[in-house]
C-alpha positions in Angstrom: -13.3 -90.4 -0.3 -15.8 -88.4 1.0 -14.6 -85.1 3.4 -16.8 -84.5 6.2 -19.2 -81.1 5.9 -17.2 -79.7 8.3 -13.7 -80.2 6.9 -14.6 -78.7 4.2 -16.3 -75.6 5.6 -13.5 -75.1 8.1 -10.9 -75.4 4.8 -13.0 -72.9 3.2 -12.8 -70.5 6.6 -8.8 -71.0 7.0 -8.9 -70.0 3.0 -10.9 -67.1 3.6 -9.0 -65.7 6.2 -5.2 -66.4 4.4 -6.3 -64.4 1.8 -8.1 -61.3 3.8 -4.4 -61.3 6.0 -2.8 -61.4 2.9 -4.7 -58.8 1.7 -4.4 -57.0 4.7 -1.0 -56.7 5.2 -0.3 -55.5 1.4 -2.9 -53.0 2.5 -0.7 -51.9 5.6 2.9 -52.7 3.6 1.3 -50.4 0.7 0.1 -47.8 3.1 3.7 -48.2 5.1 5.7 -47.7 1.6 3.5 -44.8 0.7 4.4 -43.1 3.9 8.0 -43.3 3.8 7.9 -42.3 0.2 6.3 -39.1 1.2 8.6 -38.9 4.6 11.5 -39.2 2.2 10.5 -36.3 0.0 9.8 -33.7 2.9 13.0 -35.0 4.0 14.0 -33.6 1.1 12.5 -30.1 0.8 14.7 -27.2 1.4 13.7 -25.2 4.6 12.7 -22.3 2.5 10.2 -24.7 0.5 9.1 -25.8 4.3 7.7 -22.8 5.0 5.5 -22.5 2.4 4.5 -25.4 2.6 3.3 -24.6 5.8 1.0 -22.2 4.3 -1.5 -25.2 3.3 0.6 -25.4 -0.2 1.5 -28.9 -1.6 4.4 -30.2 -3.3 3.1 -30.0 -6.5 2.5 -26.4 -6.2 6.1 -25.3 -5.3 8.3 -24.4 -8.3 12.0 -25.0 -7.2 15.1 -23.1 -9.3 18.3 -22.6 -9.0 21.1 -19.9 -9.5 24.7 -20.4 -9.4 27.0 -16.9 -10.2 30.2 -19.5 -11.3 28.3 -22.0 -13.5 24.8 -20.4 -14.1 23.9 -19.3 -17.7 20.8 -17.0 -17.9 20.7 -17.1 -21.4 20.7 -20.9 -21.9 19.6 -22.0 -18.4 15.7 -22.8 -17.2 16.9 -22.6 -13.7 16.8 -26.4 -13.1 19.6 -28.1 -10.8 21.2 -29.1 -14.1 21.0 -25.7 -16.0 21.2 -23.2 -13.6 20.5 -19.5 -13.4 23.3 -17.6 -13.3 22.1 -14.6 -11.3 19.3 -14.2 -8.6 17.6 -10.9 -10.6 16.9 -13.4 -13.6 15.2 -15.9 -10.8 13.2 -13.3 -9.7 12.1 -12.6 -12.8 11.3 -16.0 -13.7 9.7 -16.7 -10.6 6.4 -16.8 -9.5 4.3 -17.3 -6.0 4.6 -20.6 -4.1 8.5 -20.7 -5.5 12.0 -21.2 -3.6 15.4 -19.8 -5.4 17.8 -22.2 -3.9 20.9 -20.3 -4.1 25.0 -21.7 -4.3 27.4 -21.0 -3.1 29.2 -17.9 -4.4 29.3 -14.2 -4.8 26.1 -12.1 -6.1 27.2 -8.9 -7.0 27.3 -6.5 -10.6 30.5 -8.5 -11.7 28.5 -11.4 -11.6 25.3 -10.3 -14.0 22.9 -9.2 -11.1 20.8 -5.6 -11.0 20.5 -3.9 -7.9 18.6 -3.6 -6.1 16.9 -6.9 -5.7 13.8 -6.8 -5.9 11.8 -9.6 -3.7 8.3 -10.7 -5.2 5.2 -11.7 -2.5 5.5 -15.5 -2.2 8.8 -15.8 -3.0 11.6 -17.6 -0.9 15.7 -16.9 -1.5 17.5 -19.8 0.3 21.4 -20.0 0.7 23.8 -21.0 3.6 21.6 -21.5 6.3 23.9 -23.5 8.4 26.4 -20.9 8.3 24.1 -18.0 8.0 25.3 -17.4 4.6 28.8 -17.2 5.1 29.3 -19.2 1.3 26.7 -17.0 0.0 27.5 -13.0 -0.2 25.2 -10.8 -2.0 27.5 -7.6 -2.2 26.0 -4.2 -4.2 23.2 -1.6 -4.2 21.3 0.5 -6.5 18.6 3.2 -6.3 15.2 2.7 -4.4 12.8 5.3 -4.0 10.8 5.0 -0.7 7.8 6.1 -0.3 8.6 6.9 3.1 11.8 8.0 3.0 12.7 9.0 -0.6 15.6 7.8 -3.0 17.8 5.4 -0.9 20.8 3.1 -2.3 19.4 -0.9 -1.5 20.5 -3.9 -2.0 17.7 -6.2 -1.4 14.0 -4.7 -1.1 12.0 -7.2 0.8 8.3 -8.2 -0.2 5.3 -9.4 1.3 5.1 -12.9 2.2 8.7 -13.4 0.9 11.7 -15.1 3.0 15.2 -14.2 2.8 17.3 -17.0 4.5 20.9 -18.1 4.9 22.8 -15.4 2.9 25.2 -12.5 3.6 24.5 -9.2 2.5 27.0 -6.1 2.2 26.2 -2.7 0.4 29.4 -1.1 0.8 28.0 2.1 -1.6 27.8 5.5 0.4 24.6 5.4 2.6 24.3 1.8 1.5 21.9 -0.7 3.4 21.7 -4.3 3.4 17.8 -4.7 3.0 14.8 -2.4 2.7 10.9 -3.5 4.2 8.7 -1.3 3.5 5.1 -2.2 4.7 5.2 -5.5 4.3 5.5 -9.5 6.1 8.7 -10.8 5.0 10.4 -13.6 7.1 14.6 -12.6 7.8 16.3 -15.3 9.0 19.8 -16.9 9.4 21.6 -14.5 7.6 24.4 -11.9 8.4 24.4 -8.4 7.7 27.9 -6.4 7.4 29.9 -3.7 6.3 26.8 -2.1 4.7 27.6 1.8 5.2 24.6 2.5 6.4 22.4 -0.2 8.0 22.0 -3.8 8.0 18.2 -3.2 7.6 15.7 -0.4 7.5 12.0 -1.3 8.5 9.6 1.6 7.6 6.2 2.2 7.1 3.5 -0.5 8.6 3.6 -4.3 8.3 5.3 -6.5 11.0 8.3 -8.7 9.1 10.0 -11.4 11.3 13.7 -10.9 12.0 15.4 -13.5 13.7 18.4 -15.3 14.4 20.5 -12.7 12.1 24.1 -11.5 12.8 24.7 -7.9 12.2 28.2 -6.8 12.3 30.6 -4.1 12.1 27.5 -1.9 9.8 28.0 2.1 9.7 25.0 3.5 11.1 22.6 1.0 12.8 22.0 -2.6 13.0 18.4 -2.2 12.4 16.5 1.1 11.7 12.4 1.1 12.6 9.9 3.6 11.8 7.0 4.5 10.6 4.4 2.1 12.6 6.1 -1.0 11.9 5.8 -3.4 14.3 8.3 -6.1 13.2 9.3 -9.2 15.8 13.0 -8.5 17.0 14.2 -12.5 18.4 17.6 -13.9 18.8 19.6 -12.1 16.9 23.4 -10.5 17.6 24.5 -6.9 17.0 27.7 -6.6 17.6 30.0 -4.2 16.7 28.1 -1.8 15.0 27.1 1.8 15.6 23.6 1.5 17.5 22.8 -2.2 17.0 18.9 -0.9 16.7 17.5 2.6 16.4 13.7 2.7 16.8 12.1 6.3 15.9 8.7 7.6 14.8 5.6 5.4 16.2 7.7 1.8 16.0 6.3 -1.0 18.3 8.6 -3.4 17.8 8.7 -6.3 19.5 12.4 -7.2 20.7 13.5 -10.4 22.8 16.1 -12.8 23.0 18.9 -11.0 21.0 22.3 -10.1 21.9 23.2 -6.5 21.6 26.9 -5.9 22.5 30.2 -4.0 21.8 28.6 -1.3 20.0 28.4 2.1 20.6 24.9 1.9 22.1 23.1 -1.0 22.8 19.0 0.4 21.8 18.4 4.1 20.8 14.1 4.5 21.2 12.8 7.6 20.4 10.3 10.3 19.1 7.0 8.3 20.1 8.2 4.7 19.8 6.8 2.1 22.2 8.4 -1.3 21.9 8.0 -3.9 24.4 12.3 -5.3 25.2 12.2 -9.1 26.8 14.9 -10.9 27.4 17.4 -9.1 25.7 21.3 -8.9 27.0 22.7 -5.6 26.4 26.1 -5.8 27.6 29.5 -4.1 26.7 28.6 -1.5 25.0 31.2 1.8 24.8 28.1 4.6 25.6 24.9 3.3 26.9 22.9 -0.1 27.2 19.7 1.5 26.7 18.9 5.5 25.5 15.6 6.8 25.5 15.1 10.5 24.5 11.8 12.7 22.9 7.9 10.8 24.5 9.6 7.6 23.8 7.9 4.8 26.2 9.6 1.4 25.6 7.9 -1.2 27.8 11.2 -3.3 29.7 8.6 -4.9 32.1 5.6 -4.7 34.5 5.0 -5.7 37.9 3.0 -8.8 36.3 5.4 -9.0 33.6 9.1 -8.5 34.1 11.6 -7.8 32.0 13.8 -10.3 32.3 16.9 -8.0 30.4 20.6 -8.2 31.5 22.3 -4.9 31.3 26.2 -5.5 31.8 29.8 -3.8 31.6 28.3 -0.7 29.6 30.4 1.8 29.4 28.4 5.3 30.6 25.1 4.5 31.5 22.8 0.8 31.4 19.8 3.5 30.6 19.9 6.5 29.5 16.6 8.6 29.9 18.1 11.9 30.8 16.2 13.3 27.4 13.1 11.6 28.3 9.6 13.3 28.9 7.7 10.0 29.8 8.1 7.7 33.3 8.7 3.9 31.4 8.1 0.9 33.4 11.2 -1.2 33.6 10.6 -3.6 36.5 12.5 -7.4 36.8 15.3 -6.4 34.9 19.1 -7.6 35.8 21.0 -3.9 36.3 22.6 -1.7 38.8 20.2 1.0 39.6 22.9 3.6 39.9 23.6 2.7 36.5 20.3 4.7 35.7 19.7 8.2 34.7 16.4 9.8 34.5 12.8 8.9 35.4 12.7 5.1 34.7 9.8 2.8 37.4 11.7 0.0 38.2 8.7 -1.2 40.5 6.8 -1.7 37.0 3.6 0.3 38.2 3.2 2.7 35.1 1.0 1.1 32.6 2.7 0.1 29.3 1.1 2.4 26.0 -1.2 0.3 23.9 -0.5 0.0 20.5 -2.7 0.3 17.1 -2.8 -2.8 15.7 -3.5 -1.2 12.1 -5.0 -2.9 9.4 -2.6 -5.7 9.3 -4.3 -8.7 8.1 -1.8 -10.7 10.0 -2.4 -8.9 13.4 -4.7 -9.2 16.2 -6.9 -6.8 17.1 -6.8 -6.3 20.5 -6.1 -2.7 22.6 -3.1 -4.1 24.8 -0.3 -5.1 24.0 1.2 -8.4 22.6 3.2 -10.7 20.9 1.9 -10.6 17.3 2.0 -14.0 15.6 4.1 -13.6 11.9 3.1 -16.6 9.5 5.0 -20.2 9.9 6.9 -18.8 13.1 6.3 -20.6 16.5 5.3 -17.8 19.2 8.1 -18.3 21.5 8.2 -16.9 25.5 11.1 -15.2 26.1 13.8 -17.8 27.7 17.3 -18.2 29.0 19.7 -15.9 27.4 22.0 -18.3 25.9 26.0 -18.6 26.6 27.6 -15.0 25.1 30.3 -15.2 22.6 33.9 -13.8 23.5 33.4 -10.5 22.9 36.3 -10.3 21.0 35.4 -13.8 18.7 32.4 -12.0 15.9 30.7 -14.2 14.0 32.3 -15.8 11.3 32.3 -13.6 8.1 32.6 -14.4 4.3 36.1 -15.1 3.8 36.2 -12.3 1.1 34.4 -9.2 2.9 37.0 -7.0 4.8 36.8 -6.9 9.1 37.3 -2.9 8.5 34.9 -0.6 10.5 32.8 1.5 8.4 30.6 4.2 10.0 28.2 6.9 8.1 25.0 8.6 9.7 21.8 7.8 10.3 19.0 9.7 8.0 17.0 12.5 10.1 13.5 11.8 10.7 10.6 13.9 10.4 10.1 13.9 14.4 11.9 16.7 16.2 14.5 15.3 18.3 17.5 12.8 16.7 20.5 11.0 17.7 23.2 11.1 14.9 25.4 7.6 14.5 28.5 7.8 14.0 30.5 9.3 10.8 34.2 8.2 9.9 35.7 7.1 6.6 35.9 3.6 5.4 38.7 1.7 7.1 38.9 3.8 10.0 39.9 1.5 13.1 36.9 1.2 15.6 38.0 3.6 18.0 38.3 6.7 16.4 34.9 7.0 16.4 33.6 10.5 16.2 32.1 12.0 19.2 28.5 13.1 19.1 26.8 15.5 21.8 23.5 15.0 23.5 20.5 14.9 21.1 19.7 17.6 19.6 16.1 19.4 18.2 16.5 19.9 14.1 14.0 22.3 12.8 12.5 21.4 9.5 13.4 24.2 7.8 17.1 23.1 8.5 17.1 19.9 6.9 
């Protein structure tokens, strides 16, 4: 039989075209399958690893190990999920950039095997409880640090640049202990709580502008958060709560501080010597003193005419801000407070220019002569928004189930700038209200100290 010309060229054609869809849709089933695959294993990166892989790193360059303080060997381990390390000092050690210690659950401390204090390297990410901000993983202990700022200090933690420190709980309970030490450097501080330390959850010092956010700081001796030097870290959406000043700026500070809930403390923000941070957003609200104290050429920024505020000062007990010590007018316009609630020379029609800040020689700052928002590697800039719902003030966040609610208070270290506010001093254990009373601030000469 002979097949028409046609037939057969039209066979040929409906050939040609099974196989080209056929080889089609392996192309897109292939291409489909090689998606999900690598969907499924970002699924599956911790958050720490996340972030650096945000910094243009790929999986392959990540180095992953593990530490477990009940099941960890460091002498037969290689810090695999299988043969864990047993402490975080002998991750550190073994670690290098581009790599995320995934910590379990447990408690760090010198029973356990680890040296204080511990020492972060640049590039390196310490992951635990982030869900819980680190209430199943305590890092408890201190040793010696010398600053170069602020000389020989007891530490826990000493933060690095480019590091991240997420989801754990930190307590230094040794005399003048604090919780973590950045000195000068970029690290990312998030999702963890910071309590009992004697001293302060955190001390920033020197330059650099480190991101601390969504931390809990209770019940800490001295301060929440010390800043000095010319740091200019971001401050966003953290609690202080039950602490002695939930965040002491001195020096030249320009921190940036918005979103975070500062209540039940003794005072809500102590800013002095020549500090200028910009305050957005922030609810400062049943605190015993004052909301807000601001004391030496201190000029915090709390809002222009063109950019309010947008604080809520509430229930605090003397004053909502307290510039009676003040020797600069600060603009402090579209704010949520009771003007009688004010003492001292404070523009609440937000005409007096904000003071610019030196951007320094950050590489990760802008250089510009006015004041912003600086933007901190793998963080989303954020404008300041509704102040979420505010805890019972008598619920604190959840601690580790083995770290005592007991109040302990210490004082804060003297600057080099003339005028100081002292934090509290009591011993261990003492309940919350027999706190010692302090006078106004006072001038320290040098040769005094």
């Amino acid at each position: 039989m002979i097949v028409p010309k046609k037939s057969v060229n039209t066979r040929t054609n409906s050939l040609s075209f099974s196989i080209l869809s056929l080889t089609f849709g392996l192309g897109v089933t292939s291409t489909i399958l090689f998606i999900t695959s690598i969907s499924s294993v970002f699924a599956q990166v911790p958050r720490g690893v996340e972030q650096i892989l945000q910094g243009e790193k790929t999986i392959s360059q990540i180095n992953q190990s593990f530490v477990n303080p009940n099941k960890g060997n460091d002498k037969t381990g290689n810090g695999s999920i299988s043969a864990p390390w047993r402490t975080i000092s002998q991750a550190l050690e073994a670690s290098s950039s581009n790599s995320v210690i995934i910590l379990s659950p447990g408690t760090y401390s010198t029973q356990t095997g680890e040296v204080f204090p511990l020492m972060l390297k640049p590039g390196v990410a310490i992951q635990g409880d982030i869900n819980s901000k680190g209430r199943t993983v305590t890092i408890t202990g201190g040793g010696e640090y010398l600053s170069r700022s602020f000389g020989g200090q007891n530490v826990a933690i000493v933060g690095a640049n480019q590091a991240s420190l997420t989801g754990v709980t930190v307590t230094n309970s040794n005399p003048r202990g604090y919780g973590l030490w950045i000195e000068s450097s970029n690290i990312l501080v998030r999702e963890n709580t910071f309590t009992n330390n004697t001293q302060d959850g955190i001390a920033v010092a020197g330059n650099g502008t480190p991101s601390i956010s969504k931390n809990s700081f209770v019940r800490n001796g001295a301060n929440g958060i010390t800043i000095s030097g010319n740091a200019r870290p971001e401050i966003r959406e953290n609690i202080f709560q039950e602490t002695g000043f939930g965040i002491n700026i001195a020096q030249n500070a320009a921190p940036v501080v918005v979103d975070n809930q500062i209540q039940n403390n003794r005072s809500g923000i102590i800013v002095q010597a020549n500090a200028t941070p910009m305050l957005r957003n922030n609810l400062l609200q049943g605190n015993r003193e004052d909301g807000l104290v601001v004391i030496a050429r201190a000029r915090p920024d709390l809002g222009t005419s063109y950019d309010p505020g947008k604080n809520i000062f509430r229930n605090n007990g003397r004053y909502d801000i307290n510039a009676q010590s003040a020797k600069l007018v600060f603009s402090a316009a579209g704010n949520n407070l009771v003007s009688n609630r004010i003492s001292g020379k404070v523009d609440l029609q937000g005409t007096t220019a904000p003071t610019a800040i030196n951007p320094g020689s950050n590489p990760l700052s802008t250089e510009t002569s006015a004041r912003t928002v600086p933007n901190f590697p793998n963080q989303r800039t954020l404008t300041p928004s509704k102040i979420k719902p505010v805890p019972n003030p008598n619920q604190l966040p959840l601690l580790p189930n083995n770290l005592s609610n007991s109040s302990q208070f210490n004082y804060t270290q003297l600057d080099s700038g003339a005028i100081e506010f002292v934090a509290p001093q009591a011993a261990a254990g003492e309940n919350t209200q027999n706190w010692v009373s302090i006078s106004d601030p006072q001038i320290y000469p040098a040769s005094q100290r």
